[in-house]
N, C-alpha and C positions, 0 to 999 in steps of 0.2 A: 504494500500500500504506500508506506515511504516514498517507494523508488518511484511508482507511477506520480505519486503528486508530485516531485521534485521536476521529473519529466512535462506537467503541465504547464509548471511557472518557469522553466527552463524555456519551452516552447513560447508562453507567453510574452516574456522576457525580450526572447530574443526575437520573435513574429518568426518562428522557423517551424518546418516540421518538429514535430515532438520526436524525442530519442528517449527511452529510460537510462539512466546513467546510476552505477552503482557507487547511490554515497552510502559511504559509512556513516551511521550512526552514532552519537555521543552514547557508552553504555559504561557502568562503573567498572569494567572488567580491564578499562583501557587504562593506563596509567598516563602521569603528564607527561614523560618523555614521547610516550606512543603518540598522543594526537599532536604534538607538534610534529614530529614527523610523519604523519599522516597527510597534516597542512601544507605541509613545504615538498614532499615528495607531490601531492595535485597541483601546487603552483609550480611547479618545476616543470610539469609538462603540462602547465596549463591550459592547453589548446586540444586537449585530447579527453575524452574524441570529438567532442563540438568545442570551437570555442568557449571561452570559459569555466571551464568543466571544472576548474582547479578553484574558480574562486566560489563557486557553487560548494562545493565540499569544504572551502576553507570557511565558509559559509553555517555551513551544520554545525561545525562547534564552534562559534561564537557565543558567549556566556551569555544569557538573557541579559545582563545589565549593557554589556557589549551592546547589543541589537537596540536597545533603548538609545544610546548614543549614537549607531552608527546611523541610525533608520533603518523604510526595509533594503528588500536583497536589491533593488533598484540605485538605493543611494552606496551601497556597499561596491558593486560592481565600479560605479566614479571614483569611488575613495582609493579603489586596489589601482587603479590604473590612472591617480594624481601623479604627483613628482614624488610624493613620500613613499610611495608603496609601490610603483610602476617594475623598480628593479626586480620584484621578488620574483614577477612574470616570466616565466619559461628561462629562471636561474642555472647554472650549469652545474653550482655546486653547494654544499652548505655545511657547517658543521654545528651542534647541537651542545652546548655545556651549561649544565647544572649551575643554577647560584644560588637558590634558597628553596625548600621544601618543609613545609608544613602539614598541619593536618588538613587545610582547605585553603591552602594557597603552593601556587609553584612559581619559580623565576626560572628564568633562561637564558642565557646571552647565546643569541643565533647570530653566525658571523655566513654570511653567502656571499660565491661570487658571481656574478650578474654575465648577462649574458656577452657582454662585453667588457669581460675580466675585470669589470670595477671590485673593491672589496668592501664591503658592507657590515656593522652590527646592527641587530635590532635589541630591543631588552623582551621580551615574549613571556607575557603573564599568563597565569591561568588561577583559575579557582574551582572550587567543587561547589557544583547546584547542591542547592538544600531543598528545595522544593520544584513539587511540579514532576513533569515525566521523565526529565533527566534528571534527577535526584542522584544523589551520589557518585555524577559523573564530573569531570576536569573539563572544563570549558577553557577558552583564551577568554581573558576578561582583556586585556590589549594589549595591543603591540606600539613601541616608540618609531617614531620617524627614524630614520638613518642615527645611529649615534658618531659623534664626530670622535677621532682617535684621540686618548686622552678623558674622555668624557662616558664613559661607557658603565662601569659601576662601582 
């Protein structure tokens, strides 16, 4: 049922034929390192198999409060493909390191390199839903613009 709805507003979205596209779901089974790289391996081939496919799935685990700020998947799609977030798009490479875990919070300094070998940090937050049907699952609650070298954490 998932996969077809995501297919409809995928379709809608984009005014295209519909495709089902298999997003993963946010479920507690996932740990925080898992959904970020979950995120960043679909923005990494972001274009597959339909355009945007990667930000659709980076999409699903956005932490409810996330979604309140970013708006819907409408405003989110502009946001990944601003100047702040455009690099992550079809990235080449990226590496994942731990910087704080808690019992409902997780940090990450994601360092990617763009598709034109720039090198990049991001700081990549997550927290665990307490309520509602993702309950006790790791969301991104946000991610920093580019950090500048020096400034990182």
């Amino acid at each position: 049922m998932r996969k077809l709805l995501m297919a409809v507003v995928v379709g809608l979205v984009l005014n295209k034929p519909v495709i089902a596209l298999d997003i993963i779901s946010p479920n507690p089974n996932l740990q925080p390192k898992n959904v970020v790289e979950i995120q960043l391996q679909s923005l990494q081939r972001n274009d597959e198999p339909i355009p945007d496919a990667g930000i659709f799935q980076t999409w699903a685990f956005a932490h409810p409060n996330n979604r309140f700020m970013t708006g819907p998947i409408e405003r989110f799609l502009l946001m990944m493909k601003s100047q702040n977030y455009k690099n992550m798009l079809n990235h080449r490479d990226h590496k994942i390191e731990p910087v704080l875990q808690t019992n409902g919070r997780s940090q990450f300094a994601v360092s990617i390199t763009t598709s034109d070998n720039q090198k990049m940090t991001f700081k990549w937050e997550l927290m665990k839903v307490r309520l509602g049907k993702f309950s006790g699952s790791w969301m991104t609650s946000s991610v920093s613009p580019p950090l500048l070298s020096g400034n990182a954490f």
